[in-house]
C-alpha positions in Angstrom: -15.8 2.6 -16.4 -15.6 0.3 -13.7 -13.4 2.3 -10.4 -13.6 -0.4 -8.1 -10.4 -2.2 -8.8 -8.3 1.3 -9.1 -10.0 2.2 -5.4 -9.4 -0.9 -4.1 -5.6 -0.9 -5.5 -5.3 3.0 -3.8 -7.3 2.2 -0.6 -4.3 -1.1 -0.4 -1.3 0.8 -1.3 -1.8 3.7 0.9 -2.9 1.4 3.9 0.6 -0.1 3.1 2.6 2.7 3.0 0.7 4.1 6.0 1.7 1.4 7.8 5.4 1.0 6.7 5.6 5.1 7.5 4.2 4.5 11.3 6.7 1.7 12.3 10.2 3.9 10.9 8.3 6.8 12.7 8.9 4.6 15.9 11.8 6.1 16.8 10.8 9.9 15.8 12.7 10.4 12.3 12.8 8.8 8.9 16.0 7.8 7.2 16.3 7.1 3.4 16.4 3.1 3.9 13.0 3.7 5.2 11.4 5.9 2.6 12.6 3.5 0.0 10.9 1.1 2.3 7.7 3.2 2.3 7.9 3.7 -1.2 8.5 -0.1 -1.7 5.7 -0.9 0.6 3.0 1.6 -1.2 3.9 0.3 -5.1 3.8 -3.6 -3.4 0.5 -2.7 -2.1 -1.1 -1.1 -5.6 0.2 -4.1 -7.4 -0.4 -6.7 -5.5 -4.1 -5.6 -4.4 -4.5 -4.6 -8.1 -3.9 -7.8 -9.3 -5.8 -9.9 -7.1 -9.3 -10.4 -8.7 -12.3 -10.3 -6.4 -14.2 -13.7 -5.5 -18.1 -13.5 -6.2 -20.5 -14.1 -3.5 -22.0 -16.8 -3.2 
């Protein structure tokens, strides 16, 4: 079984969701807009980078 597209998708979404998390940490607490956002931002970020097939080298 190939795991490169999964770790890829995983390595995406969590890089996404880190970053959504660090800007509504910018003013020291987290309201529920902004875990939705989070939330939004890691499933965007598994699909999309899921989705997206690699390019071969050339």
């Amino acid at each position: 079984m190939n795991w490169k597209p999964y770790a890829k998708a995983l390595v995406g979404g969590a890089t996404a969701g880190l970053t959504a998390l660090g800007t509504a940490l910018a003013d020291d607490h987290v309201t529920r807009l902004e875990w939705t956002i989070v939330a939004g931002a890691v499933l965007a970020g598994l699909g999309i980078v899921y989705a997206v097939p690699n390019r071969t080298a050339r």
